[in-house]
C-alpha positions as CSV (number, residue, x, y, z in Angstrom):
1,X,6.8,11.5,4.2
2,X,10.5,11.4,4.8
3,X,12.1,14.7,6.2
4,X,11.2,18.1,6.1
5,X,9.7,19.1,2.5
6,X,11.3,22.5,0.2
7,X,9.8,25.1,-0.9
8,X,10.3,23.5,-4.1
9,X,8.5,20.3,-3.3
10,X,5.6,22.0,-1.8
11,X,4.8,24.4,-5.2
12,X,5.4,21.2,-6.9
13,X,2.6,19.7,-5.3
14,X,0.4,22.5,-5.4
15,X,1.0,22.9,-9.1
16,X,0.0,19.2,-9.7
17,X,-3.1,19.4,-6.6
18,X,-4.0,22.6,-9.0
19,X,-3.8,20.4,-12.1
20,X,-5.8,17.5,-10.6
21,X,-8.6,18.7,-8.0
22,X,-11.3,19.3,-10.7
23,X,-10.5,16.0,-11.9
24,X,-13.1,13.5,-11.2
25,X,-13.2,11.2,-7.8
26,X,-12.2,8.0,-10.2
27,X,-9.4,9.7,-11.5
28,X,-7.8,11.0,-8.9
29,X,-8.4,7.7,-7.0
30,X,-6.7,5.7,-9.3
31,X,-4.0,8.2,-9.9
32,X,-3.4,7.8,-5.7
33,X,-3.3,4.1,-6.4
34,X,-0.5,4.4,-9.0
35,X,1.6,6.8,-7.0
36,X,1.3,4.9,-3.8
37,X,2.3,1.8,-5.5
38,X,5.2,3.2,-7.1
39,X,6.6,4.5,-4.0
40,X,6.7,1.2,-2.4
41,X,7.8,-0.5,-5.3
42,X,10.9,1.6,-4.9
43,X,10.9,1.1,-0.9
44,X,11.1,-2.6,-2.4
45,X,13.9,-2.4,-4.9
46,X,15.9,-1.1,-1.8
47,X,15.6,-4.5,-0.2
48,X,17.1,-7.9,-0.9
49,X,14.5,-10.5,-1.7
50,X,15.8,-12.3,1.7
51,X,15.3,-9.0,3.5
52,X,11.2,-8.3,1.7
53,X,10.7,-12.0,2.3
54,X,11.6,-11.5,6.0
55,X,9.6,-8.1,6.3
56,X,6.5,-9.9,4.8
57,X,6.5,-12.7,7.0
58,X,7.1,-10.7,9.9
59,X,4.7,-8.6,9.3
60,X,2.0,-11.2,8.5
61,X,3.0,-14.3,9.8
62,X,0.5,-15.6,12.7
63,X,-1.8,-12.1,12.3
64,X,-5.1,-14.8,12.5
65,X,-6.5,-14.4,15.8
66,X,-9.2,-16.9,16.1
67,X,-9.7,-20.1,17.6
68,X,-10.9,-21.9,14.3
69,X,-8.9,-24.6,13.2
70,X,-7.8,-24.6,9.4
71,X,-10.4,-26.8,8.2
72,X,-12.9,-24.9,10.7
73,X,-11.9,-21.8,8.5
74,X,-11.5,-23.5,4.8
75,X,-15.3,-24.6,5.6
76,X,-16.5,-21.0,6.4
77,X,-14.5,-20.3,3.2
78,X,-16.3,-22.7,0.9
79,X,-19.4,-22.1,2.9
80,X,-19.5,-18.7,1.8
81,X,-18.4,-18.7,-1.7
């Protein structure tokens, strides 16, 4: 979380943790999903494409750490599906 949370932000989310603890695990699971993807859909909005491209790619980009070749690994692929 960014910064230092209110008083006003923390009975907010122990009014809605009130709300939504008897709820069942499902629920509240998919209720984390939605809220988790919305803030990073904002985080998002805040970059340029050319920026989230760049992020992405850094981020990602040569993460494979094995010695397999391509078709070494599209053959495990296939072998496995």
């Amino acid at each position: 979380m960014a910064g230092i949370m209110t008083n006003i932000e923390n009975n907010t989310i122990r009014m809605y943790w009130n709300a939504l603890r008897s709820m069942s695990k499902n629920i509240r699971l998919g209720l984390a999903v939605k809220l988790t993807n919305s803030v990073l859909e904002e985080e998002r909005k805040e970059m340029s494409d050319e920026a989230y491209t760049e992020e992405m790619l850094n981020k990602f980009f040569g993460k494979w750490e094995g010695n397999e070749t391509a078709e070494e690994l599209m053959g495990i692929i296939k072998q496995s599906s």
